[in-house]
PyMOL Python script that loads the backbone (N, CA, C, O; Angstrom):
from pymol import cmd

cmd.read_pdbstr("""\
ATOM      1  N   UNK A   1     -25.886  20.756 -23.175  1.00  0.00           N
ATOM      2  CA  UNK A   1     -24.647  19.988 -22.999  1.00  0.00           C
ATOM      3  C   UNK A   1     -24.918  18.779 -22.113  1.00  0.00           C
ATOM      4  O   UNK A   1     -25.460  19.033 -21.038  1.00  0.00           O
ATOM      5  N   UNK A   2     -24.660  17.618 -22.357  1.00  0.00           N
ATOM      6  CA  UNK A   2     -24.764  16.787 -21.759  1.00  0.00           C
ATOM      7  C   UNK A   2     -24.458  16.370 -20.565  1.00  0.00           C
ATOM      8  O   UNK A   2     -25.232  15.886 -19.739  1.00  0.00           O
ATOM      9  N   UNK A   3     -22.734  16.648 -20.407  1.00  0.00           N
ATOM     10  CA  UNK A   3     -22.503  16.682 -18.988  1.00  0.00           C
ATOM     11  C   UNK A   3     -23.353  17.242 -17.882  1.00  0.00           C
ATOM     12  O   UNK A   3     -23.663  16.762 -16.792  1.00  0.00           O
ATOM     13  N   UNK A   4     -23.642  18.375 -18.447  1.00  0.00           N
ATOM     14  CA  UNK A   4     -24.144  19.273 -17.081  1.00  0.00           C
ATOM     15  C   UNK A   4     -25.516  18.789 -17.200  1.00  0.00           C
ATOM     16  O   UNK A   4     -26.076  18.611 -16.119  1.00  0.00           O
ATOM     17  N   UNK A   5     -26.224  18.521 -18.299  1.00  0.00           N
ATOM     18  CA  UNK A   5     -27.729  18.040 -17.680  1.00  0.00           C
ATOM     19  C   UNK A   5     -27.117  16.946 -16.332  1.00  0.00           C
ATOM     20  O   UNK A   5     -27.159  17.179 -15.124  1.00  0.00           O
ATOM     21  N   UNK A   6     -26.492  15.564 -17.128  1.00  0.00           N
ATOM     22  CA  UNK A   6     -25.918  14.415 -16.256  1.00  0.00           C
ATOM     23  C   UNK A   6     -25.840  15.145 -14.507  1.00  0.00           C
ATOM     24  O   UNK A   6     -26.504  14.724 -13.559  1.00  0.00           O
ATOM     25  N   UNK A   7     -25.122  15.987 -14.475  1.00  0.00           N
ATOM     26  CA  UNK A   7     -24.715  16.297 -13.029  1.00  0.00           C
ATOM     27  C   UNK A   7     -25.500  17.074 -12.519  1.00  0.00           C
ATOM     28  O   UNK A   7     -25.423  17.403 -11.335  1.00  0.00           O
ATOM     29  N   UNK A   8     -26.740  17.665 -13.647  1.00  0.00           N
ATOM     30  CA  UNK A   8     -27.976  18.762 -12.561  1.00  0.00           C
ATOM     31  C   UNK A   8     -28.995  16.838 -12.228  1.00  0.00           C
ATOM     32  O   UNK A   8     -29.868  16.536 -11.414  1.00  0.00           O
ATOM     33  N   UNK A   9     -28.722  16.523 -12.644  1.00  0.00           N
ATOM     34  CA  UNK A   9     -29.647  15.278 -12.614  1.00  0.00           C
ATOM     35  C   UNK A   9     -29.359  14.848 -11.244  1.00  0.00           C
ATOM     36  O   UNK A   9     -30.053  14.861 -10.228  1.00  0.00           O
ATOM     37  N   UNK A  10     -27.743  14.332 -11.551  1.00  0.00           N
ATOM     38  CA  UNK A  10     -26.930  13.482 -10.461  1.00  0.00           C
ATOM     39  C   UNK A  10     -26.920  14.813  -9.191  1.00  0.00           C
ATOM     40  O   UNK A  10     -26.056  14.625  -8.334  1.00  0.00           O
ATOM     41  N   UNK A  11     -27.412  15.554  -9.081  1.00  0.00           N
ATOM     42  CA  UNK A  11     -27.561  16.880  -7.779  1.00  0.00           C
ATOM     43  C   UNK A  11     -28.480  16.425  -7.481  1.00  0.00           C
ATOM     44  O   UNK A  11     -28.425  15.738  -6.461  1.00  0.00           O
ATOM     45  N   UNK A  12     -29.644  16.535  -8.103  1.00  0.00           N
ATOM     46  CA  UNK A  12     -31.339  16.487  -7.781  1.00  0.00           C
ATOM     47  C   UNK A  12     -31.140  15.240  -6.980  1.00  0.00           C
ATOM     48  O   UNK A  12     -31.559  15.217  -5.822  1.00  0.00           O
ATOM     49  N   UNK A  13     -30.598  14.305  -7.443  1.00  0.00           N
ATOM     50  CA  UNK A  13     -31.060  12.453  -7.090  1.00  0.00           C
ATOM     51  C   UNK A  13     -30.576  12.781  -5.613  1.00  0.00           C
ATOM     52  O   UNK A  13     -31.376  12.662  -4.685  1.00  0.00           O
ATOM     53  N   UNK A  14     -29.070  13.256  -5.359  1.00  0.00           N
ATOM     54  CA  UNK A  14     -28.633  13.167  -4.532  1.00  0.00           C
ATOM     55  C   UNK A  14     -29.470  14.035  -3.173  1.00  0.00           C
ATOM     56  O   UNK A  14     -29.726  13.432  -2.131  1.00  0.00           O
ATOM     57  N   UNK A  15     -29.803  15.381  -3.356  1.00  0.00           N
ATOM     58  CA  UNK A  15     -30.761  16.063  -2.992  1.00  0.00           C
ATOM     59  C   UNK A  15     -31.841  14.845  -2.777  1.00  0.00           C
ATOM     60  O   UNK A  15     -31.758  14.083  -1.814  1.00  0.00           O
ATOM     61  N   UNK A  16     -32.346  14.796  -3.272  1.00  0.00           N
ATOM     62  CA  UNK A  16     -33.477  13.668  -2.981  1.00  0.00           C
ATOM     63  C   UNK A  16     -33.652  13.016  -1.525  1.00  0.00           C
ATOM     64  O   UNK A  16     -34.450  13.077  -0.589  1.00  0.00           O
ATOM     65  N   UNK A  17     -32.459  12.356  -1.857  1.00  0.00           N
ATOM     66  CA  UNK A  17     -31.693  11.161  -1.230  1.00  0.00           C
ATOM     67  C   UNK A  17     -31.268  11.593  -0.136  1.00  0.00           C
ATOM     68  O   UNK A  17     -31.668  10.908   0.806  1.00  0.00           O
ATOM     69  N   UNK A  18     -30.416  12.716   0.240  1.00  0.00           N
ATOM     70  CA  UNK A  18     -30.230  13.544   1.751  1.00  0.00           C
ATOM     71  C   UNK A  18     -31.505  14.013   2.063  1.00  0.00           C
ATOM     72  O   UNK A  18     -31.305  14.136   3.272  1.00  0.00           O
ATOM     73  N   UNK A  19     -32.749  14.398   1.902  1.00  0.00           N
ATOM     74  CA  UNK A  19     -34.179  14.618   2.249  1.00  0.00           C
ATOM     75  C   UNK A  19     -34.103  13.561   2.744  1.00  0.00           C
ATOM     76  O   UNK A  19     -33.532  13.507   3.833  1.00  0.00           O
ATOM     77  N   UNK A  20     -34.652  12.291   2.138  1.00  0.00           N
ATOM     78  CA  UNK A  20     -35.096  11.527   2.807  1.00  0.00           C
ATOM     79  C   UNK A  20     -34.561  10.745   3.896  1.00  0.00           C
ATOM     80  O   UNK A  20     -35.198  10.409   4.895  1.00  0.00           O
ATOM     81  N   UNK A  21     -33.359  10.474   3.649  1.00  0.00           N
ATOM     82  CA  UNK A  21     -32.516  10.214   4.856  1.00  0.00           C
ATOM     83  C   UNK A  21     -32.780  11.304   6.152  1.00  0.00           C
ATOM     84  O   UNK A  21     -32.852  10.843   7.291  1.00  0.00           O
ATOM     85  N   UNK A  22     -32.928  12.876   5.896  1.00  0.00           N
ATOM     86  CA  UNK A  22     -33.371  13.507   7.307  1.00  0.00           C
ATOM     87  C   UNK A  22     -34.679  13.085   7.380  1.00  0.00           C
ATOM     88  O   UNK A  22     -35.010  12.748   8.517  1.00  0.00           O
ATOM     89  N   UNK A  23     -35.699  12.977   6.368  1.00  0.00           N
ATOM     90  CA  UNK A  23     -36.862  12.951   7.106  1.00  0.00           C
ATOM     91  C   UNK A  23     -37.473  11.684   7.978  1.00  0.00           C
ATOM     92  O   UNK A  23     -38.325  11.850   8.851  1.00  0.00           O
ATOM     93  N   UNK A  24     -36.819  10.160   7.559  1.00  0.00           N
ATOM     94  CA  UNK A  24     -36.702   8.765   7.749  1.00  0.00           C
ATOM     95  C   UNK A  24     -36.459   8.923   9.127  1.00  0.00           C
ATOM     96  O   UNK A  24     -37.548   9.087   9.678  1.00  0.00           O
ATOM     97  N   UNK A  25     -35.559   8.948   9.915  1.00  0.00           N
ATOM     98  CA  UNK A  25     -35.627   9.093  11.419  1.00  0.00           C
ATOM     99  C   UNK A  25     -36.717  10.085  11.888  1.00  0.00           C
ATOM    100  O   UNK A  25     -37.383   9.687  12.844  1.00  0.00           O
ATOM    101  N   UNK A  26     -37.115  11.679  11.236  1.00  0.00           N
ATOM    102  CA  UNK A  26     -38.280  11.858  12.156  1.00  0.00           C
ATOM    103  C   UNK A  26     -39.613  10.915  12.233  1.00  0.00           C
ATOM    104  O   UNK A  26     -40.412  10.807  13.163  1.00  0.00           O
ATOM    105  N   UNK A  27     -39.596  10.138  10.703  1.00  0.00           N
ATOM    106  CA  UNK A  27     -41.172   9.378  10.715  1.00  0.00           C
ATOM    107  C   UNK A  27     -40.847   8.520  11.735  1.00  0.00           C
ATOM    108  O   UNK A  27     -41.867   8.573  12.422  1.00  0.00           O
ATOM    109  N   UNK A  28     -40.084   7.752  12.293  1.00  0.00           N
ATOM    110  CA  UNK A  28     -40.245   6.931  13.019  1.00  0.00           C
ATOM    111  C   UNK A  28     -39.554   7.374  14.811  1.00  0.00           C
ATOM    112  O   UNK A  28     -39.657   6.563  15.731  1.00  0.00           O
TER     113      UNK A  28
END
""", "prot")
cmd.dss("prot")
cmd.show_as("cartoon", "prot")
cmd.util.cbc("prot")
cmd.orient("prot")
């Protein structure tokens, strides 16, 4: 079904995206 691939997608990106935002202040 399309939707739900769309929104396991749009999870992952977002997931992503909150990682790196925590890890960005420890690198520096």
């Amino acid at each position: 079904h399309k939707s739900v691939e769309t929104t396991m997608i749009y999870t992952h990106v977002v997931a992503e995206m909150n990682k790196a935002k925590l890890v960005s202040p420890l690198d520096m």
